[in-house]
mmCIF file of the N, C-alpha and C atoms, coordinates in Angstrom:
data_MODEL
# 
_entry.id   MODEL 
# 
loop_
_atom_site.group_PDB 
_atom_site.id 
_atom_site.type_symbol 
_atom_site.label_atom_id 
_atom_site.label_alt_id 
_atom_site.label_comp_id 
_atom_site.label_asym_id 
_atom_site.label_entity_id 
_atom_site.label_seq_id 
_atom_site.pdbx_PDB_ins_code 
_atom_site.Cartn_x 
_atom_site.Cartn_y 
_atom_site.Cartn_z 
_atom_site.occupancy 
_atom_site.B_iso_or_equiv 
_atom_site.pdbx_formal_charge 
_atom_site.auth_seq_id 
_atom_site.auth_comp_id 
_atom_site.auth_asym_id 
_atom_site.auth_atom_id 
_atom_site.pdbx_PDB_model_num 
ATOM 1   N N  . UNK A 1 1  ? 0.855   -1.179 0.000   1.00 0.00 ? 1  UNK A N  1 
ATOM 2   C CA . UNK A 1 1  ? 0.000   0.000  0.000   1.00 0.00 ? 1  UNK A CA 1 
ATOM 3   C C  . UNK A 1 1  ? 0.898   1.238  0.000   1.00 0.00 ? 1  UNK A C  1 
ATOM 4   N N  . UNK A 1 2  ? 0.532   2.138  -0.805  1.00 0.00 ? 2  UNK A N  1 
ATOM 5   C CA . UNK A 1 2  ? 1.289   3.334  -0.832  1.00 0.00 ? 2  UNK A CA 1 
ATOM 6   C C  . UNK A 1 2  ? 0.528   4.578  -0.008  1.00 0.00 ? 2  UNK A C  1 
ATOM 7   N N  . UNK A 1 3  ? 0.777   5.242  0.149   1.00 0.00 ? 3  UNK A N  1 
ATOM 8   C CA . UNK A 1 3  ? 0.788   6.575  1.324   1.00 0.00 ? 3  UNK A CA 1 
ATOM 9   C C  . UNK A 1 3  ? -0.629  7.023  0.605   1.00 0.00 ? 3  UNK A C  1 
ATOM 10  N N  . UNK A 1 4  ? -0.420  7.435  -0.401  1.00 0.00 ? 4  UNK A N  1 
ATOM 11  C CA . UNK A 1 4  ? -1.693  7.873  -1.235  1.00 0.00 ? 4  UNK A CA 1 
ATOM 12  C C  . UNK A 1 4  ? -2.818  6.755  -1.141  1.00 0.00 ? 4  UNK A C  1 
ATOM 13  N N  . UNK A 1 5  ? -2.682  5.625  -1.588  1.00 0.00 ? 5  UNK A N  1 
ATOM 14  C CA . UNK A 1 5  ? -3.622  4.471  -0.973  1.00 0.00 ? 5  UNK A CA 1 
ATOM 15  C C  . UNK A 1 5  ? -4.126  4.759  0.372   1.00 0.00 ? 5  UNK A C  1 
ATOM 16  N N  . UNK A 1 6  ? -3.178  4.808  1.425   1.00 0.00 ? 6  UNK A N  1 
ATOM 17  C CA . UNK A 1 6  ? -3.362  4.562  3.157   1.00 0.00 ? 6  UNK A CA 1 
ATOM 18  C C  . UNK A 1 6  ? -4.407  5.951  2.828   1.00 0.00 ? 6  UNK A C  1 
ATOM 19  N N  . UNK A 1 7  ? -4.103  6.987  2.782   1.00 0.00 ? 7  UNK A N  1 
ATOM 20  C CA . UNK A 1 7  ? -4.853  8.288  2.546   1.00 0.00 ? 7  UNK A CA 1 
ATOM 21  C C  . UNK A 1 7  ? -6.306  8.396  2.247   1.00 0.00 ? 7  UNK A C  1 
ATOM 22  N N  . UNK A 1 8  ? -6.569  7.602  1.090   1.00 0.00 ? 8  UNK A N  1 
ATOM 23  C CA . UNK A 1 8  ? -7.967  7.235  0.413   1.00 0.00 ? 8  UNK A CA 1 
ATOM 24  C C  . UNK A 1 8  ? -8.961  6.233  1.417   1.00 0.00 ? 8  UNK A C  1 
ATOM 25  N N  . UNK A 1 9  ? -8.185  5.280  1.818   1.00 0.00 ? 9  UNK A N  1 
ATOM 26  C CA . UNK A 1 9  ? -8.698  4.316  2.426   1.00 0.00 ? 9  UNK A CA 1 
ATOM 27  C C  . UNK A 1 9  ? -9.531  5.017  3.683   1.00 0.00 ? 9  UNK A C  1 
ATOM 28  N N  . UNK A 1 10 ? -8.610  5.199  4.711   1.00 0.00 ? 10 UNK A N  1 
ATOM 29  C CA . UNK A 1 10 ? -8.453  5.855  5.669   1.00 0.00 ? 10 UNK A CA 1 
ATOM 30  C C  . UNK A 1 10 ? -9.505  7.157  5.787   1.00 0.00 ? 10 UNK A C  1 
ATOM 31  N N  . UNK A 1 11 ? -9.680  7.835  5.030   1.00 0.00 ? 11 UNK A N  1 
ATOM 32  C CA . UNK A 1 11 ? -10.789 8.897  4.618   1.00 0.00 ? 11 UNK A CA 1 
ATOM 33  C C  . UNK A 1 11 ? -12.008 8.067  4.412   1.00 0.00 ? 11 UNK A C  1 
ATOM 34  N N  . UNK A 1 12 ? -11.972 7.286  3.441   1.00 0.00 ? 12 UNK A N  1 
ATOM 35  C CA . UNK A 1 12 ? -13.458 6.457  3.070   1.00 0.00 ? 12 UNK A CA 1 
ATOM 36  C C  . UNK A 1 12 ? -13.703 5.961  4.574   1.00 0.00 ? 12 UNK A C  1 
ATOM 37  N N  . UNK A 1 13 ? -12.455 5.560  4.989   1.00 0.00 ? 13 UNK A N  1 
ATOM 38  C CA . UNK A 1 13 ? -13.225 4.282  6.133   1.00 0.00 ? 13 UNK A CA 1 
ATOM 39  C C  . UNK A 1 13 ? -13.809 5.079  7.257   1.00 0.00 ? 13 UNK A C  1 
ATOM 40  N N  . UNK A 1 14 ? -12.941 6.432  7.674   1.00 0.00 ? 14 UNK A N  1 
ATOM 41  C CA . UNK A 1 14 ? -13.994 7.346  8.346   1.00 0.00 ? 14 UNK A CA 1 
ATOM 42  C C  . UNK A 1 14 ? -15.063 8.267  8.587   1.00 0.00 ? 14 UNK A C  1 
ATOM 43  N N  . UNK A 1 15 ? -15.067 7.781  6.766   1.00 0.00 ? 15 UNK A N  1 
ATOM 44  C CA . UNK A 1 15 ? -16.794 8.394  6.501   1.00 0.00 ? 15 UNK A CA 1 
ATOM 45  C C  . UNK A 1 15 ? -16.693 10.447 5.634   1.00 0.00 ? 15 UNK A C  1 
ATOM 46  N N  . UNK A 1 16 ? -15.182 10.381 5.824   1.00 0.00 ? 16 UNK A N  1 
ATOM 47  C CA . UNK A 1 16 ? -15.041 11.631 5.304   1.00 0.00 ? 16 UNK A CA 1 
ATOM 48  C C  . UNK A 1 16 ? -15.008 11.950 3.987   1.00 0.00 ? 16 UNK A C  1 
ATOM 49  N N  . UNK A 1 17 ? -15.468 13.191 3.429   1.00 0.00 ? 17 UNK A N  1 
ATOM 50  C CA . UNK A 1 17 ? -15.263 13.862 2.144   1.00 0.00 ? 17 UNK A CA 1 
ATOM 51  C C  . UNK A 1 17 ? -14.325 14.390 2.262   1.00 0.00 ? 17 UNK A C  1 
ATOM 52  N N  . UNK A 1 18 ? -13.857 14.295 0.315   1.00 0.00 ? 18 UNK A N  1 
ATOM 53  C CA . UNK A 1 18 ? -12.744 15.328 0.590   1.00 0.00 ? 18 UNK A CA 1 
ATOM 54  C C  . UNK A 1 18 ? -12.293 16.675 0.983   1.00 0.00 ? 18 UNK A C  1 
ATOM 55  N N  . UNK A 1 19 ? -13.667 17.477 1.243   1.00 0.00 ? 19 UNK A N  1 
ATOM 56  C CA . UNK A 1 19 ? -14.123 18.929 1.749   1.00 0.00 ? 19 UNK A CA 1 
ATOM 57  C C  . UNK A 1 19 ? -13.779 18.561 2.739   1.00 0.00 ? 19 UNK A C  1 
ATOM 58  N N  . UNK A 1 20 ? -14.451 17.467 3.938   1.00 0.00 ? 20 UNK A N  1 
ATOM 59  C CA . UNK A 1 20 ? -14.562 17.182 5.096   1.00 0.00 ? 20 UNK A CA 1 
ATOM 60  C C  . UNK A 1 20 ? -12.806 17.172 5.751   1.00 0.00 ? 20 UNK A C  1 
ATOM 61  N N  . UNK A 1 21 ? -11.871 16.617 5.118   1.00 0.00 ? 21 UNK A N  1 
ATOM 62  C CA . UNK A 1 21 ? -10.761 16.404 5.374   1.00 0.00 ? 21 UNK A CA 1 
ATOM 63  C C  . UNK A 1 21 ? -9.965  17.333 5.088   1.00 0.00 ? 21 UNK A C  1 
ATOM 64  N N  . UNK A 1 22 ? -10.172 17.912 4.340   1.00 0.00 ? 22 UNK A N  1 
ATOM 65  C CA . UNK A 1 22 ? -9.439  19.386 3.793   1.00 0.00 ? 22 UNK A CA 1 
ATOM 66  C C  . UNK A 1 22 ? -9.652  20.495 5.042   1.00 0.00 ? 22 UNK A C  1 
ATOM 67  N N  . UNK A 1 23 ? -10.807 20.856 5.205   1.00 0.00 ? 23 UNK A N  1 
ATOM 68  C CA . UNK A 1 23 ? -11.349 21.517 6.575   1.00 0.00 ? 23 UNK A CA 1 
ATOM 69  C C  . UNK A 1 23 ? -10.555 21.336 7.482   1.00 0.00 ? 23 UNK A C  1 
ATOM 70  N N  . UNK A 1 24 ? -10.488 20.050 7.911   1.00 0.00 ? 24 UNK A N  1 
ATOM 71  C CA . UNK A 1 24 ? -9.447  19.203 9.395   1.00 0.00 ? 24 UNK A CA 1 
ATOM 72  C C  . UNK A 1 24 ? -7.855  19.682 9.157   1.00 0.00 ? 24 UNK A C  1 
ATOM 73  N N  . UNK A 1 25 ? -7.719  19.481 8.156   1.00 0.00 ? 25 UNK A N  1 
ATOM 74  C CA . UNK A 1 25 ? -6.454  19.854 8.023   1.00 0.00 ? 25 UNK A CA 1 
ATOM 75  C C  . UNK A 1 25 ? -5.962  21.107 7.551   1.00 0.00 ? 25 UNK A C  1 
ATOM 76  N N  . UNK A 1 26 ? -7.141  22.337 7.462   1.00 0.00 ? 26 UNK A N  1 
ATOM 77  C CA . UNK A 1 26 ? -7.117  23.794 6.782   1.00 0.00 ? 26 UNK A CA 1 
ATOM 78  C C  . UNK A 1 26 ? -6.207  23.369 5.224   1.00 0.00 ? 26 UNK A C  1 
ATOM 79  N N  . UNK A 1 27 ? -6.718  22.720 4.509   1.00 0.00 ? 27 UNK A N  1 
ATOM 80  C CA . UNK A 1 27 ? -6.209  22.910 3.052   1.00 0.00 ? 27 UNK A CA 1 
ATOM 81  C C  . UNK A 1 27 ? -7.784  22.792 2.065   1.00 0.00 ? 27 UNK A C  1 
ATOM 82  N N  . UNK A 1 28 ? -6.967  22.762 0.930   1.00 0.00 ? 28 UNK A N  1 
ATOM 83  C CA . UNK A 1 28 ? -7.973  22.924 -0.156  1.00 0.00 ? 28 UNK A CA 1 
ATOM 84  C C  . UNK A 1 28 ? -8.746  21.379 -0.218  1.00 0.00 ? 28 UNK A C  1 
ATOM 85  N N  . UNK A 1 29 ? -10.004 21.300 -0.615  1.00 0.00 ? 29 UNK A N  1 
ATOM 86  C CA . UNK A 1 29 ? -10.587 20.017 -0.911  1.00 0.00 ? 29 UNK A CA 1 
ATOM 87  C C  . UNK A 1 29 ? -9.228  19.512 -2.221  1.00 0.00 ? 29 UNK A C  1 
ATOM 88  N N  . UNK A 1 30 ? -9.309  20.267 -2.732  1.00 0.00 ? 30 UNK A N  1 
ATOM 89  C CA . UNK A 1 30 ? -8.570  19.878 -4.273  1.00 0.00 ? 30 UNK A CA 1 
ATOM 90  C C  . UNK A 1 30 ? -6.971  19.533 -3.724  1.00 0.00 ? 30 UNK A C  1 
ATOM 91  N N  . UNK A 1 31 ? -5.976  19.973 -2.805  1.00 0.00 ? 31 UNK A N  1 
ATOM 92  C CA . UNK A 1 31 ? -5.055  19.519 -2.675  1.00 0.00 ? 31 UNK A CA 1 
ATOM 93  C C  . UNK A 1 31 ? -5.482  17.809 -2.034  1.00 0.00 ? 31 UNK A C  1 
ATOM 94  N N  . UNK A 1 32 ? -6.050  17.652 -1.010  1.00 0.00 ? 32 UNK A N  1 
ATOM 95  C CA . UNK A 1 32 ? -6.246  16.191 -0.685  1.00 0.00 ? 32 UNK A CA 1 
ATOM 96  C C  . UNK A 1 32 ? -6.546  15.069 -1.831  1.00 0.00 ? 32 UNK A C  1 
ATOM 97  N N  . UNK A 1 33 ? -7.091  15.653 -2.894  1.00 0.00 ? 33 UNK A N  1 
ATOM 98  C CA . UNK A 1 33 ? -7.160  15.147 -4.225  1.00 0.00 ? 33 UNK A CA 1 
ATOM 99  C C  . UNK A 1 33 ? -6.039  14.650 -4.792  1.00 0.00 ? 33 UNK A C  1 
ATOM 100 N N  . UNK A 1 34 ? -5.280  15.966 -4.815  1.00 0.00 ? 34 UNK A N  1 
ATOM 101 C CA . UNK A 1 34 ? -4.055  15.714 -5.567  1.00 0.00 ? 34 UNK A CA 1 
ATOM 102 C C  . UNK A 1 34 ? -3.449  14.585 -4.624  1.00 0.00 ? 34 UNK A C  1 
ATOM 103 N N  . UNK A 1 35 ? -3.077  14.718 -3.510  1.00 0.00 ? 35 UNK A N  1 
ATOM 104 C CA . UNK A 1 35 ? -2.294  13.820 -2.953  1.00 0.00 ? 35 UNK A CA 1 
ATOM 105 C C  . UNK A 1 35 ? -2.580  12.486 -2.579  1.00 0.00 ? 35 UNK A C  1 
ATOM 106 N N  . UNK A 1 36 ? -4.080  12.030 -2.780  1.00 0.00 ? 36 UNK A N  1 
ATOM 107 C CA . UNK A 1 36 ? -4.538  11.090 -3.314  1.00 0.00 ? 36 UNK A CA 1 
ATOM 108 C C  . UNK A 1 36 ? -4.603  10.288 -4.775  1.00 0.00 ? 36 UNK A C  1 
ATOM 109 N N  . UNK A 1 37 ? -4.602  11.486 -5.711  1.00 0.00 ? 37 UNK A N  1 
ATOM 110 C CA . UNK A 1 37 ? -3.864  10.631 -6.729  1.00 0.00 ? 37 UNK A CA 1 
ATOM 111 C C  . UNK A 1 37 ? -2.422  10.681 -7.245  1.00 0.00 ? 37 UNK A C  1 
ATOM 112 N N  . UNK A 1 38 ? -1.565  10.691 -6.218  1.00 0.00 ? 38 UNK A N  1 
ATOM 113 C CA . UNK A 1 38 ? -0.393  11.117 -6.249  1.00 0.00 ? 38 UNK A CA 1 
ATOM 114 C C  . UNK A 1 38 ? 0.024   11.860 -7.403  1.00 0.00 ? 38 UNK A C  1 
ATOM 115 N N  . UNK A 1 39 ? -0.234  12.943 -7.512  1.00 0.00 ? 39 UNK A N  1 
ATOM 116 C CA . UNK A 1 39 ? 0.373   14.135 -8.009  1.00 0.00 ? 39 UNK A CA 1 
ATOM 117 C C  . UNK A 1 39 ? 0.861   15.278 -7.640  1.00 0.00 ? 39 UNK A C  1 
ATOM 118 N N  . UNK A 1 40 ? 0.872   15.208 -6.736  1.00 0.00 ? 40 UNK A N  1 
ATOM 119 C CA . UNK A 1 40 ? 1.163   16.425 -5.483  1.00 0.00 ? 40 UNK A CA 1 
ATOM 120 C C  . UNK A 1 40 ? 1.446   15.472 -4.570  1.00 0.00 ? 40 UNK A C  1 
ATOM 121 N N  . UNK A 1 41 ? 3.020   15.799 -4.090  1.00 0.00 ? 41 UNK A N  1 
ATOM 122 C CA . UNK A 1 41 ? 3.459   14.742 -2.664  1.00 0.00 ? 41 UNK A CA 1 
ATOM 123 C C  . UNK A 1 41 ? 2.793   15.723 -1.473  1.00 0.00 ? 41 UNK A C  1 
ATOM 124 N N  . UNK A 1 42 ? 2.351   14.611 -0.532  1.00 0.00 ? 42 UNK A N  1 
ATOM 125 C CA . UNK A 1 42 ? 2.125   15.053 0.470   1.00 0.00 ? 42 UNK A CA 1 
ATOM 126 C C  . UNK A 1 42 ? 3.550   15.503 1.612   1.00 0.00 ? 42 UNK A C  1 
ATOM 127 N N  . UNK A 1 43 ? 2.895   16.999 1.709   1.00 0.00 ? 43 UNK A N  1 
ATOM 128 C CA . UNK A 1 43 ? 4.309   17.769 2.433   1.00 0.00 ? 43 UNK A CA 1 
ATOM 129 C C  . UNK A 1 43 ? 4.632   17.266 3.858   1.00 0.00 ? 43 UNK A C  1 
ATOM 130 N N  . UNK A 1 44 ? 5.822   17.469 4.074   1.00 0.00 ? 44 UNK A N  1 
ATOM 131 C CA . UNK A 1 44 ? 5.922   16.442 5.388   1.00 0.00 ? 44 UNK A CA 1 
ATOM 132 C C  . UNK A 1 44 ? 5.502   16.996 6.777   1.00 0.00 ? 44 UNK A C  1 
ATOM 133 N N  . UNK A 1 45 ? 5.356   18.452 6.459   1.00 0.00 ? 45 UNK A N  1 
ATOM 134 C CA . UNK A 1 45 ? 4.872   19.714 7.492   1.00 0.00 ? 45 UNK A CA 1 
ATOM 135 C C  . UNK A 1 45 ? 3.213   18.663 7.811   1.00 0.00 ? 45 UNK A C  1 
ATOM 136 N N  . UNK A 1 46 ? 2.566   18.634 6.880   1.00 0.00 ? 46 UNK A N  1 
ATOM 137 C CA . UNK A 1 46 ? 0.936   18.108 7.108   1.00 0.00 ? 46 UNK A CA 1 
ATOM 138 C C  . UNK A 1 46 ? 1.072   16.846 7.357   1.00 0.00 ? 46 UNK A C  1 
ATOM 139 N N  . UNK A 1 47 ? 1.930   15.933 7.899   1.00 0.00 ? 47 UNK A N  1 
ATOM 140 C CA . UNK A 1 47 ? 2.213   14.482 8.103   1.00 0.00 ? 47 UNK A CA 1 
ATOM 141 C C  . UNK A 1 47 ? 1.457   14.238 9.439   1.00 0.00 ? 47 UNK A C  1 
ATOM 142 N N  . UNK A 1 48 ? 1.897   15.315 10.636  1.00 0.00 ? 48 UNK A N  1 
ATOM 143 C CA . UNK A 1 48 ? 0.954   15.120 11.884  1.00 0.00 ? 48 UNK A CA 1 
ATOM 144 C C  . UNK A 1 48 ? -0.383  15.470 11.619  1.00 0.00 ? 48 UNK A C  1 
ATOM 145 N N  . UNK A 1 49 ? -0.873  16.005 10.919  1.00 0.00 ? 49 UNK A N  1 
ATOM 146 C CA . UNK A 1 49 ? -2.447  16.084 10.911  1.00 0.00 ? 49 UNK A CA 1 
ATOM 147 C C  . UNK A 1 49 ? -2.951  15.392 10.185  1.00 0.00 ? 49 UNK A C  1 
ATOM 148 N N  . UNK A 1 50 ? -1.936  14.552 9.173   1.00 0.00 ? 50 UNK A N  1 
ATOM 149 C CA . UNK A 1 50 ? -3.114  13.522 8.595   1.00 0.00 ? 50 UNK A CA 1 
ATOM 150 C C  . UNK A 1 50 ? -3.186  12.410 9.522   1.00 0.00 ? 50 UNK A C  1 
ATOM 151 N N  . UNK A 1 51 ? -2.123  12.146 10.361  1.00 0.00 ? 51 UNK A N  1 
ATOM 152 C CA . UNK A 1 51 ? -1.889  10.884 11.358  1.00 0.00 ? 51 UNK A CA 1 
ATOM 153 C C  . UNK A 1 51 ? -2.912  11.142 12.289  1.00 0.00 ? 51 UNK A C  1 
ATOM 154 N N  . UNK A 1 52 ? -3.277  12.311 12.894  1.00 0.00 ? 52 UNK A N  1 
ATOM 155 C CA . UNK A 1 52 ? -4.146  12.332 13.796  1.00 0.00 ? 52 UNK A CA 1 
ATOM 156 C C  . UNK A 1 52 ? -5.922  12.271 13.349  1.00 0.00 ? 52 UNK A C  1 
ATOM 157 N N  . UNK A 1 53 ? -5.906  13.355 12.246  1.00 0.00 ? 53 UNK A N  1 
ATOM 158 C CA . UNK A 1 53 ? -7.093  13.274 11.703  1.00 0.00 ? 53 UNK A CA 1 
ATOM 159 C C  . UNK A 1 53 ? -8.063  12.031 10.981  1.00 0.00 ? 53 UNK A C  1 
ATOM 160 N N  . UNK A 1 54 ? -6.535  10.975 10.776  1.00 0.00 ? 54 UNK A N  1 
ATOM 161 C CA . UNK A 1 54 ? -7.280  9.477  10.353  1.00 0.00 ? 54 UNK A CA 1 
ATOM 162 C C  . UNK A 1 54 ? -7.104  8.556  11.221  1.00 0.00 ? 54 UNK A C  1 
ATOM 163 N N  . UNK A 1 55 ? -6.568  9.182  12.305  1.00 0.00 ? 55 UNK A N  1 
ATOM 164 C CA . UNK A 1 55 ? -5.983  8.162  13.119  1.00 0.00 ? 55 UNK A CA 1 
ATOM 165 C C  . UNK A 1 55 ? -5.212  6.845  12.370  1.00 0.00 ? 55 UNK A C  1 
ATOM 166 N N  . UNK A 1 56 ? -3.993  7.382  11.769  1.00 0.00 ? 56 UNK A N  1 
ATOM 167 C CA . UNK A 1 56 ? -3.254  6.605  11.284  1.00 0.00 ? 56 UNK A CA 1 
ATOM 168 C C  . UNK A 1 56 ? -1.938  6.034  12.253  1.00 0.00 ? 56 UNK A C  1 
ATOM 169 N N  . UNK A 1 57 ? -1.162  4.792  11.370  1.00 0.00 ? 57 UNK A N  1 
ATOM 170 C CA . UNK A 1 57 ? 0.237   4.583  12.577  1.00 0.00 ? 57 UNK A CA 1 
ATOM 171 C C  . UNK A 1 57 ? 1.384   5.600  12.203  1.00 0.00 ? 57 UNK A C  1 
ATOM 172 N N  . UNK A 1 58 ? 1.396   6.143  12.814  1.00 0.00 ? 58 UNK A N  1 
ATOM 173 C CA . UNK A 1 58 ? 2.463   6.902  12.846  1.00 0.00 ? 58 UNK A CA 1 
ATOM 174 C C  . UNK A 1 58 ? 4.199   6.666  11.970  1.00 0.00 ? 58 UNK A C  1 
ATOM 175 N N  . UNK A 1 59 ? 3.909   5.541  12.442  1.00 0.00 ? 59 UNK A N  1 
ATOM 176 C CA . UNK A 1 59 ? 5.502   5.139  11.534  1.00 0.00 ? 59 UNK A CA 1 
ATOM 177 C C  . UNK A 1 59 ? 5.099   4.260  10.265  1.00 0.00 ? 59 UNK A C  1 
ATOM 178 N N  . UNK A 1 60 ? 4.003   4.183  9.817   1.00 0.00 ? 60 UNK A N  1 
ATOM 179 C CA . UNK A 1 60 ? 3.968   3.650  9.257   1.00 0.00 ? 60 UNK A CA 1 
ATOM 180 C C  . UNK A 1 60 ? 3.719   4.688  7.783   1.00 0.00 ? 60 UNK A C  1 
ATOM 181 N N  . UNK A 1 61 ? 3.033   5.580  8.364   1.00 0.00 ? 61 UNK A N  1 
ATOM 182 C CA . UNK A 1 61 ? 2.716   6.623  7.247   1.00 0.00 ? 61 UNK A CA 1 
ATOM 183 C C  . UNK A 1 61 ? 4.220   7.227  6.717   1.00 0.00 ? 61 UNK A C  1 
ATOM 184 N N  . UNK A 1 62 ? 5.524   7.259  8.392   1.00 0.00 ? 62 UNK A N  1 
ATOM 185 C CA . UNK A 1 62 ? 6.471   7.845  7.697   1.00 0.00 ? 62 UNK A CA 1 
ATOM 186 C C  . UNK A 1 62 ? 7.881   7.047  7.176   1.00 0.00 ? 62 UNK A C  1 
ATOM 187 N N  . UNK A 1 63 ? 7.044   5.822  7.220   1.00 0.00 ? 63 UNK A N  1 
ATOM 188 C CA . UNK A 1 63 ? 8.056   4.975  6.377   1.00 0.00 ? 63 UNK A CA 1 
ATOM 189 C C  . UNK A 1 63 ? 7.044   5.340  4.869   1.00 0.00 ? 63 UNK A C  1 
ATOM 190 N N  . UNK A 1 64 ? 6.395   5.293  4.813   1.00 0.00 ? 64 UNK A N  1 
ATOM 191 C CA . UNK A 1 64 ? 5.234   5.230  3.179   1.00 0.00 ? 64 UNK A CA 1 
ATOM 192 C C  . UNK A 1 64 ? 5.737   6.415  2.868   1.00 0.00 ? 64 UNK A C  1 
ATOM 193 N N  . UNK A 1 65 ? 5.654   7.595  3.443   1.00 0.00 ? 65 UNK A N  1 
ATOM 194 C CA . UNK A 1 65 ? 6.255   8.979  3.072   1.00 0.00 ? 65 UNK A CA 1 
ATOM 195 C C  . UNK A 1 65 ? 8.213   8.915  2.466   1.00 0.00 ? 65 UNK A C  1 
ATOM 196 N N  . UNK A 1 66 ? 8.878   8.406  3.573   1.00 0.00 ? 66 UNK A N  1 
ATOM 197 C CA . UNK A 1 66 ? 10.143  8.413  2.921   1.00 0.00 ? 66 UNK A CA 1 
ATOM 198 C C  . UNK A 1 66 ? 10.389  7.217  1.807   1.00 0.00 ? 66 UNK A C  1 
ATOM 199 N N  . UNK A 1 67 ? 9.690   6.477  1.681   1.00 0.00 ? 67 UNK A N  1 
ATOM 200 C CA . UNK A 1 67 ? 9.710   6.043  0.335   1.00 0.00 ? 67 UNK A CA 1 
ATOM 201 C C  . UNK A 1 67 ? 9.080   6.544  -1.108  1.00 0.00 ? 67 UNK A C  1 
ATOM 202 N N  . UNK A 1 68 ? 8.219   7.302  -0.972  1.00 0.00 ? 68 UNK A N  1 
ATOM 203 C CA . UNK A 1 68 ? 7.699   7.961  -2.098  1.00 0.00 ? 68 UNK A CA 1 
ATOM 204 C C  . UNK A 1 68 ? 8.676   9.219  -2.412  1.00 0.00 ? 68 UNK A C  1 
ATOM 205 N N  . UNK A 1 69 ? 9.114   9.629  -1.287  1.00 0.00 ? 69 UNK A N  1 
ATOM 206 C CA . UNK A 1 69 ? 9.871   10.908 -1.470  1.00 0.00 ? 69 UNK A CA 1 
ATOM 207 C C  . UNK A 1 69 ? 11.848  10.202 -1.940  1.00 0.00 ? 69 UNK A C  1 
ATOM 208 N N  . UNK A 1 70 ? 12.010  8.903  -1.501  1.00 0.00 ? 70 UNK A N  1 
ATOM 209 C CA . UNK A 1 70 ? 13.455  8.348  -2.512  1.00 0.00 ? 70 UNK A CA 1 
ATOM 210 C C  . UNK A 1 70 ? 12.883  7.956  -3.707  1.00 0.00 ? 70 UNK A C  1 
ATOM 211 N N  . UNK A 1 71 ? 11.640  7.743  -4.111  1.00 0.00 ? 71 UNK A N  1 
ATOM 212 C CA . UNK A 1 71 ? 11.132  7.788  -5.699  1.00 0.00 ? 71 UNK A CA 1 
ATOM 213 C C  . UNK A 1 71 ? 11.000  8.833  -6.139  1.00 0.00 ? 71 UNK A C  1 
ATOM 214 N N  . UNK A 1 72 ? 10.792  10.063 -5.570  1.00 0.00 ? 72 UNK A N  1 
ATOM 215 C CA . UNK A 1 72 ? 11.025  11.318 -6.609  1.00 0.00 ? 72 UNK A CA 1 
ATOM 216 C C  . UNK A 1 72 ? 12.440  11.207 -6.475  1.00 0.00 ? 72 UNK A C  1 
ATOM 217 N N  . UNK A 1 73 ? 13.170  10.947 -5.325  1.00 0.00 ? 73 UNK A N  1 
ATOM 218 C CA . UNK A 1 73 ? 14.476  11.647 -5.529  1.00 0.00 ? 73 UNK A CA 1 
ATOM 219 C C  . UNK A 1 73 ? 15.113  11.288 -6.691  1.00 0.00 ? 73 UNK A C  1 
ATOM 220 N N  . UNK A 1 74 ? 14.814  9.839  -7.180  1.00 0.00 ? 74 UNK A N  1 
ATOM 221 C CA . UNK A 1 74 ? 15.363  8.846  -8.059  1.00 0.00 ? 74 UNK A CA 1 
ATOM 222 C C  . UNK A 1 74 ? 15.186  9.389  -9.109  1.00 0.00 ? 74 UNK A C  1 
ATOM 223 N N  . UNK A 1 75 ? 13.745  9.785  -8.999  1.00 0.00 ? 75 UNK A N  1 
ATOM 224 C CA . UNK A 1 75 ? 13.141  10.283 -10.932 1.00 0.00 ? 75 UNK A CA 1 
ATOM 225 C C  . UNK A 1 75 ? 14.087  11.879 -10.825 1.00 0.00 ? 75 UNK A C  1 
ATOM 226 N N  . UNK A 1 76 ? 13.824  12.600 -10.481 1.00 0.00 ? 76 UNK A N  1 
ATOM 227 C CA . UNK A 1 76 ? 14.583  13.323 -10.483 1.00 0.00 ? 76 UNK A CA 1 
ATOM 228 C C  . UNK A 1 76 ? 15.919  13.481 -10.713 1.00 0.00 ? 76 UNK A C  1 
ATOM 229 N N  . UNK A 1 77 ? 16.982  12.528 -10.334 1.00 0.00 ? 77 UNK A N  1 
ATOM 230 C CA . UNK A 1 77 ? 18.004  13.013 -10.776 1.00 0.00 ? 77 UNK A CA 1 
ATOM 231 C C  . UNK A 1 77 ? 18.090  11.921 -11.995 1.00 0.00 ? 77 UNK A C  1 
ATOM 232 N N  . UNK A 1 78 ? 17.366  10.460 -12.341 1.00 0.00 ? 78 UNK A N  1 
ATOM 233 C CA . UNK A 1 78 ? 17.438  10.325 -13.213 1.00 0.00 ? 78 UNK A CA 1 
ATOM 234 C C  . UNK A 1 78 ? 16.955  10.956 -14.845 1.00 0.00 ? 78 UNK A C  1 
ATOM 235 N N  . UNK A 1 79 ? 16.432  12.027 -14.402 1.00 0.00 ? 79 UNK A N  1 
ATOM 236 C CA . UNK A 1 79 ? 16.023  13.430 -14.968 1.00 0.00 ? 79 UNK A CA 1 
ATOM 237 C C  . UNK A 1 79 ? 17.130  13.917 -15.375 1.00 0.00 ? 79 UNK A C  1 
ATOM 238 N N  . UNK A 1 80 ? 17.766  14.491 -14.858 1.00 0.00 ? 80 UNK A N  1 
ATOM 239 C CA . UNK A 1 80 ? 19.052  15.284 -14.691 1.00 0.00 ? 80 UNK A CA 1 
ATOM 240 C C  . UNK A 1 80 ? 20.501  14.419 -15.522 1.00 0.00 ? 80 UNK A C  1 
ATOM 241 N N  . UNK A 1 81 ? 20.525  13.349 -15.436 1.00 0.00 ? 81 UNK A N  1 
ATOM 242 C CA . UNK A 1 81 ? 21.496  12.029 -16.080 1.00 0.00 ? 81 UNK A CA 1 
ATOM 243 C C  . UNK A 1 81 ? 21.351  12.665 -17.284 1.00 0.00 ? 81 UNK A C  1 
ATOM 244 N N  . UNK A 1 82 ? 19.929  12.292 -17.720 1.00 0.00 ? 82 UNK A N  1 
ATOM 245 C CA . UNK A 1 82 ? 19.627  12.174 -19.716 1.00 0.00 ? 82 UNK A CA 1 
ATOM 246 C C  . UNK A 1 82 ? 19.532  13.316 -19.966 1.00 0.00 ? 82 UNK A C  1 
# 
C-alpha cells in the first residue's frame, strides 16, 4: 500500500469527504485530491495532521512517506542524467 492508498482508504473508512478532510487539516478540498492521486506529494509539514485526523500509525505513514519521497528523488536526478 502506498501513502496515497493509506490516505484514500483511511478517509473512506472514516466516513469523510474530501471537503470534510481538507477543513481538518485547513487545506484545499482539491489539494487532498491531488495527494490522493499522487500528483502532489504530500508535504511532510501536514504528516501530523493527517496521522491524527485518520488516526493513522504513525511510523507507518512515515516509512510510506520516505519512500515515495526516494522515488522522486530517483526520478529526479534520473532526470538530470539524460
Amino acid at each position: 500500500m502506498t501513502l496515497r492508498e493509506m490516505i484514500r482508504s483511511a478517509r473512506i473508512d472514516k466516513g469523510l469527504s474530501l471537503r470534510d478532510l481538507g477543513d481538518l487539516l485547513i487545506v484545499a478540498h482539491t489539494t487532498i485530491a491531488q495527494w490522493e492521486s499522487g500528483s502532489r506529494p504530500v508535504p511532510r509539514r501536514r504528516l501530523p495532521g493527517l496521522i491524527n485526523a485518520l488516526f493513522l500509525d504513525e511510523l507507518r505513514v512515515r516509512e510510506l512517506w520516505n519512500a515515495a519521497a526516494d522515488e522522486r528523488d530517483a526520478a529526479a536526478l534520473a532526470k538530470r542524467v539524460l
